[in-house]
N, C-alpha and C positions, 0 to 999 in steps of 0.2 A: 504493500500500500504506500502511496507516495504523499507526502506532506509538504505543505508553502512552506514550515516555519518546526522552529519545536515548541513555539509557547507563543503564545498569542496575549499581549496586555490591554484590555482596554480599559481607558483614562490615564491620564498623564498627571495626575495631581500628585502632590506626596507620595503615596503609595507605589502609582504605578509607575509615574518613573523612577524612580529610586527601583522597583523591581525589573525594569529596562537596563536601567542601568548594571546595576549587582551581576544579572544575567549574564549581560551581553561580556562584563568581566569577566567572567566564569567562562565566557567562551561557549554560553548556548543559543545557536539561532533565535530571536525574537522578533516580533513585531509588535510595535505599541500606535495603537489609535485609538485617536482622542475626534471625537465631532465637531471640537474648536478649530481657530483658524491657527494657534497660536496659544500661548502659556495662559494662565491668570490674566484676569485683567481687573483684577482688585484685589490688594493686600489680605484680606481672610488671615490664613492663619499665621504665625511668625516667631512665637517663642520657642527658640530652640535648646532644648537643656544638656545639658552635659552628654547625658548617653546616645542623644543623635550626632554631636557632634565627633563623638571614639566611628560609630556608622561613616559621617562622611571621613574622616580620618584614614579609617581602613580602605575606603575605594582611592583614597589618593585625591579628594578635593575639598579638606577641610579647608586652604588657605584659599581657596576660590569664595566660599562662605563669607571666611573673614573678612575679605575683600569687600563683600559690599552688606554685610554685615554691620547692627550697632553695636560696638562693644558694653561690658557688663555697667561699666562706670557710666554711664547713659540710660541704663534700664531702671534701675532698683528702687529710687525713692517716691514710691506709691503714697499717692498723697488721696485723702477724703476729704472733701471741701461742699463748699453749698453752688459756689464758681470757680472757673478759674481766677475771677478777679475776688472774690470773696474769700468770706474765712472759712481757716481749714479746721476741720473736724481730728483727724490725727494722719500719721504716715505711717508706714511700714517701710522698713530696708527690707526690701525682696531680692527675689532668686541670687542669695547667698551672699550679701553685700552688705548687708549688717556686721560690725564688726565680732560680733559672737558666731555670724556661721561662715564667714569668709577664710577662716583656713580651715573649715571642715569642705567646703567644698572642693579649696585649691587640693587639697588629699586628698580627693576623691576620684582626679581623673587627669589625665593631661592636658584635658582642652575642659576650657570658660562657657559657658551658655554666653546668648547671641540673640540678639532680635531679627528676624530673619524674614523679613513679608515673604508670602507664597509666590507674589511679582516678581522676586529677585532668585526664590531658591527652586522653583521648577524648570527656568531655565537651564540651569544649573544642570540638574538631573539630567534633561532632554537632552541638552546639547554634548554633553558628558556620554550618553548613553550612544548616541548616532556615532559619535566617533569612535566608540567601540566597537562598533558593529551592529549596533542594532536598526532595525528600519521603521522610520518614524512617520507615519499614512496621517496628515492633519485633516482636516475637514471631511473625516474619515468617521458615519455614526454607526452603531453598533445596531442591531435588529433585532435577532437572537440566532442560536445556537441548536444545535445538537450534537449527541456524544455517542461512544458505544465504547465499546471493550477496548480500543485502540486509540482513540484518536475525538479530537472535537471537531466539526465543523461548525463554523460562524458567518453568520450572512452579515452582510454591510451594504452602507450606501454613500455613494461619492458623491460630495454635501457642491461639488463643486460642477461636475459632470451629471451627475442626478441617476446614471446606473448602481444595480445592483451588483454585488460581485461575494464571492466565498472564499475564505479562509480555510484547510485543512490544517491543523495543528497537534499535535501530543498532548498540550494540557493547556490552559485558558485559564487566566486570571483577572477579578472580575475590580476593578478598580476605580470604576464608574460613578463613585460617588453614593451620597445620603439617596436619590432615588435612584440606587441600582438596578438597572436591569438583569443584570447577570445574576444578581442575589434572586430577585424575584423568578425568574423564570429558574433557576435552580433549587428554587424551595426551598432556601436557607429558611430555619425556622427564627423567626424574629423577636426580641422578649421586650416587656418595658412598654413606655406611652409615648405616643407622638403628639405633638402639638399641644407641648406643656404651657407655652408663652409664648406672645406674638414679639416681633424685635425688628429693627430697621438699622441699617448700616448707611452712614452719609460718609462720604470721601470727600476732601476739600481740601484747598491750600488755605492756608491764610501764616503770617509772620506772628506766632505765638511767644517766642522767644523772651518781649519783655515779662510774660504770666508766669512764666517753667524754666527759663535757662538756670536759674540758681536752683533749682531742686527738681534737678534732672530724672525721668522717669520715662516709662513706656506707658503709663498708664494714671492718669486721672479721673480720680469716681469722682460724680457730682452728683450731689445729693439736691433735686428740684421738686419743683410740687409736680404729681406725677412719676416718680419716679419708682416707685410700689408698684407701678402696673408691666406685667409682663417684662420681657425685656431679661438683662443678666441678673439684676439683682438691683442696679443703681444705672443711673445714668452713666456715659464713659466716652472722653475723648482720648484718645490711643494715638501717640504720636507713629507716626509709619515712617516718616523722614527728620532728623533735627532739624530745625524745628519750626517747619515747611509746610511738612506733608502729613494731614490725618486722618484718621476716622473717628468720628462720632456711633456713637451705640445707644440705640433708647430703644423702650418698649410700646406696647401697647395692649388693648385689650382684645384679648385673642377672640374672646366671647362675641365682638363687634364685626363689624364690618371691616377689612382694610383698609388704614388713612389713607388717602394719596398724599404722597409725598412730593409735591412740584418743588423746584430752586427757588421758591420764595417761603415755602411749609421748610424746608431744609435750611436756609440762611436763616427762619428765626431759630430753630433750635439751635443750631450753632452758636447765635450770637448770643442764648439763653446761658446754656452750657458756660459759655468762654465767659460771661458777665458785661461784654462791650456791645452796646445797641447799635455802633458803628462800626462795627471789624468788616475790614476791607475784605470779604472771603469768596475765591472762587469753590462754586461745587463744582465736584467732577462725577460721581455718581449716587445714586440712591439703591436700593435696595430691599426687601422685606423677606425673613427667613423665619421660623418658627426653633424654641425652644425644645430638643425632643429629650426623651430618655428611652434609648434603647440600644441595644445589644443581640448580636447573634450568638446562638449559641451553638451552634456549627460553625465552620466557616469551609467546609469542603463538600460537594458532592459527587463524588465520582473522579473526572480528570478535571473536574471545575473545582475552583480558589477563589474566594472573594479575599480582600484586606480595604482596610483603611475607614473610610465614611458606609462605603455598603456594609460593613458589618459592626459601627460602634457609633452609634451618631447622639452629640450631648450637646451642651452648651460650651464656649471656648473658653472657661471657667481653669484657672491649672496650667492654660499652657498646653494642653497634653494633644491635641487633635493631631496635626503634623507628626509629630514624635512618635505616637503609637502607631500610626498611618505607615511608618519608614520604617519603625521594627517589625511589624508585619511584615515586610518584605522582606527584610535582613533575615529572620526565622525564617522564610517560606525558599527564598532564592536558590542556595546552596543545599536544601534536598531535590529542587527539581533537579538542579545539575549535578547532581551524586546519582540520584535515578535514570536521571536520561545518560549518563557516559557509564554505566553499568557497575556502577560502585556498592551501589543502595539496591536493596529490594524494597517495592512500592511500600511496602508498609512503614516504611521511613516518613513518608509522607502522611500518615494518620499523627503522627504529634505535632502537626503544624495546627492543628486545631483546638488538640489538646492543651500543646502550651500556649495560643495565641487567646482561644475565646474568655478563660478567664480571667487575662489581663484587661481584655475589653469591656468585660462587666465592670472590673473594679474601677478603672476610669471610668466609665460613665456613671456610675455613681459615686465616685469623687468629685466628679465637677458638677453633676447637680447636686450634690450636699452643699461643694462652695457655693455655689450661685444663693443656694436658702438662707446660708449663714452670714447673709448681710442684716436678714430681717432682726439680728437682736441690736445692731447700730440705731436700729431705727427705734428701736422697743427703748433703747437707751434713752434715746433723745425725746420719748414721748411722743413719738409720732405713729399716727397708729393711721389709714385709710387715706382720705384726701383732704392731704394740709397744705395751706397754702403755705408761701415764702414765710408770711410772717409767722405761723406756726413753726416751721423748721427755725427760725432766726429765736425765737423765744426759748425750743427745747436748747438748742446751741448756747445760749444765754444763761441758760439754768443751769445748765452743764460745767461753764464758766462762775457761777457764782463763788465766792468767797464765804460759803454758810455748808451748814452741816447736810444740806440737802446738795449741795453742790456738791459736795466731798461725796456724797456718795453715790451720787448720778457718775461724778466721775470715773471712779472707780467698775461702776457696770459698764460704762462706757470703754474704758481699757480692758476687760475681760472681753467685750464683744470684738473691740477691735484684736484682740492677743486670738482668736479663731481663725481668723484671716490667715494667720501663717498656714494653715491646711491647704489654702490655695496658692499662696507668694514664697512660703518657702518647702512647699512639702518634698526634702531633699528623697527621702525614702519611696514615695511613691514614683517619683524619678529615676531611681538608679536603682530599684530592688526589685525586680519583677523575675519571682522565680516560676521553675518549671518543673513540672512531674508529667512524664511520659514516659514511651516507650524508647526516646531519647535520650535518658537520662537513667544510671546506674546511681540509685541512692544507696550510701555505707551505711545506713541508722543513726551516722551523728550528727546529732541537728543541734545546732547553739541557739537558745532564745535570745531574744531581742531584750538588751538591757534599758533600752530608751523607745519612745514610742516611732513603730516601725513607719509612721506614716513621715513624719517629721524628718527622722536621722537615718541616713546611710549606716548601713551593717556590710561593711564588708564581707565577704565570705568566699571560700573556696567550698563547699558545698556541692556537692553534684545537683545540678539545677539552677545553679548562681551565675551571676557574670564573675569574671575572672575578675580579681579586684587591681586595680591599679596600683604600680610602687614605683620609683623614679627607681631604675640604676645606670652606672656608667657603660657607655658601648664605646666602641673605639677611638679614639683620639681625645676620649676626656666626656665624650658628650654624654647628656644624658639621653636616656632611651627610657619608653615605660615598658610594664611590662605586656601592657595591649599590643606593643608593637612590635611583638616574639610572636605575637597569634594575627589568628585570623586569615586575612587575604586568600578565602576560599579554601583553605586546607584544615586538616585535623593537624593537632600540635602534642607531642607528648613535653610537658615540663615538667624539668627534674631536676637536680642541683650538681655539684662538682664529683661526689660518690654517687651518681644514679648512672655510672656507665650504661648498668646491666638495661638498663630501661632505655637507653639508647640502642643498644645492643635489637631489645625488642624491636622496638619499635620500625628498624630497618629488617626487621625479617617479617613480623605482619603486613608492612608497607608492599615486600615486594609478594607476599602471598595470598594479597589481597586484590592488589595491584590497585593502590591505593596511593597517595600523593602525600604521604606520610610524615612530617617536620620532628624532628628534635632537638630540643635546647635545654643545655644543663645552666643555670644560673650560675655564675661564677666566670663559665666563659668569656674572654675577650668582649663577645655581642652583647654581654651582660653580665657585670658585677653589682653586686648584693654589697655597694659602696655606705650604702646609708642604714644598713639591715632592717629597714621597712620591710622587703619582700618577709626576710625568715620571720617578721616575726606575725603577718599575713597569712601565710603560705598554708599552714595549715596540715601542712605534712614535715618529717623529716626529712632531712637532708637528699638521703637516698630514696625518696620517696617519689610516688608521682602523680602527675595532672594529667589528666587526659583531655583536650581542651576542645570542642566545635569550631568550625570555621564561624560559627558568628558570636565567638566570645566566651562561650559557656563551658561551665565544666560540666562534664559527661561521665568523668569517672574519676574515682581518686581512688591511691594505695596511700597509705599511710608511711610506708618503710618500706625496705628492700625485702624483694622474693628470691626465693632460690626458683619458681618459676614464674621468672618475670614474663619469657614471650609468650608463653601458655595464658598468662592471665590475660597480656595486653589483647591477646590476638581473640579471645574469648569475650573479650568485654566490645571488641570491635565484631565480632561478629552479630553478637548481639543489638548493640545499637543502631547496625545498620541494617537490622531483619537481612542480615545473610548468614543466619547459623543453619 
């Protein structure tokens, strides 16, 4: 039977191209169509946290990000206000820029989170992806699909010529966004509520610079009459450019009709928002999306794959959309291409589900928890339904008093605001997304979390953890982490300067597997244990060892040296790759 392709992606958002891309590095035929003409054409999603950025890292385009990236010292001071030209309600140091968690995060990874619109980072992906080798069909829509024992076929239509035309491919990934058609017509089972909140996105320039330059952030709530209805939680101007380019966020009542939003409905909210009746402000677009809560709880059927918004669609509460959207693919990539070059037996490909869908619940309902958890700011201030300005200015005023009723609004007021970290600094929910599948060999030792896991990174070498980060020196003095011993598509065995024997293995399952099989003893030249961060990390003995995924994870761990080291490794690889 003859195929156009080996994998077919359609949508280019987060997701898919970043699964374009992965692929096409992997060296498996793809084809990615998207029904646009062209990337994003509005900023959407942009916070990029630490563990997407180790993702772009290992393909080789982290400094491409950075490039047109906002760095951290621009993001962090989240300010609550009634305007931008009004008074502020409190701030938060967010995404780890507070001075109590700014070297727990520099620990945590080699690379900083990054404000990153979807305008600047799909490029990115696409254009990264094509020069790979992948082939990139724009104005290219998607139809539906069928599959059988072998292979998918996919109908499309050319958005530009207006024919019909067909796809044969191996496996099809469905990337298509909140209203998937590939989910749908695959019968992904879907969980959760849709159309929790009605909400409106305005994009605009205007020179905000004299409101924000000194208390630089990505994100300003403004607390307006109105702002209880629908929408994220609060009103929000989200800077997308310093200190140029934005977006506005406001809700509405889902229960209602949809407002129309014209350039004059638009420029007042703006000028509401910002507090200036006079802001010089171009709109550039409008927008109306709904608030959802829901999750798949599959994300496979057969040779079909959904990732990203077709199977986790929330509010953009956390940060988390983008991020989750790109590990999905990072977990999904590297078993198509183990299965399609003959590595893996398909059944590799059932814990793509396993480990992905439950990550997917728990973001979306972490970011509709954050979204709820404005409502005790407001319970603070006394504001309860539809108050006006001068309602909100009087609870803000009592808030401020100098009297024992002040002291103690205050005080509820800083508890509500001290919840907020779940959504601005939840390092744990970021960097800890473990895994139980048939991918993973768990030992029985599990370490509890001595701090609340949503909050604080736990490192772990765990089988089912990401491999934790530790600086050492690699050649000429540099530093190296230890992310960047792993990964770039291959399995990794680490061991340290006594784990010959595990070297040893490791090049005789490699070749008996006929597997692309890496080993690195820490201590080596590529890597000394300069700072002994790693050992004391590691989580094994010296002679001990890691068995690590191409997309970061450990898979298996020995604690100390075997007398049968190749025997275990080559047992423990059989296993994971359903080829025992």
């Amino acid at each position: 039977m003859s195929y156009d392709t080996d994998v077919i992606v359609v949508g280019s958002g987060p997701a898919g191209g970043s699964a374009a891309l992965l692929l096409a590095t992997y060296g498996v035929p793809t084809v990615l169509a998207t029904k646009y003409g062209w990337m994003a054409n509005t900023p959407r999603a942009h916070i990029t946290n630490q563990r997407t950025m180790e993702v772009l890292r290992d393909l080789g385009v982290e400094q491409k990000a950075l490039d047109v990236g906002t760095p951290p010292e621009l993001m962090g001071d989240t300010v609550l206000c009634t305007s931008l030209t009004g008074p502020e309600i409190g701030r938060i140091a967010s995404w780890g820029t507070g001075d109590a968690s700014a070297a727990e995060y520099a620990a945590a990874s080699p690379c900083h989170m990054i404000d990153l619109p979807q305008t600047y980072l799909e490029p990115i992906l696409a254009s990264e992806a094509a020069a790979r080798g992948a082939k990139l069909r724009l104005d290219t829509e998607f139809l539906d699909f069928t599959q059988d024992a072998d292979g998918v076929t996919a109908r499309f239509r050319d958005r530009v010529r207006g024919d019909e035309f067909t796809l044969r491919a191996r496996y099809l990934i469905g990337a298509d966004g909140a209203r998937s058609r590939v989910a749908e017509q695959a019968g992904l089972p879907i969980a959760g509520q849709t159309g929790k909140a009605g909400s409106m996105n305005i994009t605009f320039t205007a020179d905000l610079a004299p409101y924000v330059a000194h208390r630089p952030s990505v994100l300003y709530w403004v607390m307006r009459p109105g702002a209880h209805l629908g929408g994220i939680g609060m009103g929000l101007v989200r800077m997308v450019r310093p200190w140029n380019e934005w977006l506005l966020t406001w809700g509405y009542d889902i229960e209602q009709a949809p407002p129309e939003v014209d350039v004059e409905e638009a420029t007042r909210l703006v000028r509401d928002l910002v507090g200036d009746p006079d802001l010089d402000v171009e709109i550039t677009s409008t927008s109306l999306w709904t608030v959802n809560h829901n999750y798949a709880t599959e994300y496979r059927s057969g040779r079909v794959f959904c990732a990203g918004d077709a199977v986790h669609r929330h509010p953009p509460s956390n940060g988390l959309g983008s991020n989750t959207s790109i590990q999905d693919s990072y977990n999904l990539a590297w078993k198509l291409a183990m299965v399609l070059r003959g590595e893996a037996g398909e059944g590799l490909l059932d814990s793509y589900s396993a480990e992905r869908a439950p990550v997917g619940k728990q973001i979306v309902d972490r970011a509709n928890l954050s979204r709820d958890q404005f409502g005790p700011i407001f319970a603070a201030l006394g504001i309860t339904g539809d108050t006006d300005a001068d309602g909100i200015t009087a609870g803000l005023e009592t808030c401020l008093a100098p009297t024992a009723e002040g002291a103690a609004k205050r005080r509820e007021l800083e508890k509500a605001i001290e919840l907020k970290h779940y959504e601005f600094n939840a390092h744990g929910v970021e960097m800890d997304q473990r895994y139980s599948s048939g991918a993973v060999l768990p030992d029985g030792v599990v370490a509890l979390a001595e701090r609340d896991p949503e909050l604080f990174h736990r490192p772990s070498t765990e089988p089912g953890a990401k491999l934790p980060h530790a600086w050492l020196v690699g050649p000429h003095g540099r530093r190296v982490s230890t992310l960047d011993l792993v990964g770039g598509g291959r399995w990794t065995v680490l061991t340290g300067l006594t784990g010959t024997a595990w070297c040893d293995a490791a090049a005789k399952a490699g070749a008996e597997l006929g597997l692309d099989l890496r080993a690195v003893r820490v201590g080596d030249p590529e890597g000394r244990d300069a700072y002994g961060d790693w050992s004391r990390l590691s989580g094994i003995d010296e002679d001990g060892c890691l068995l690590v995924r191409p997309d970061g994870y450990v898979a298996w761990r020995h604690h100390t040296a075997s007398l049968e080291a190749a025997k275990s490794l080559l047992t423990a690889l059989r296993t994971l790759l359903d080829r025992a």
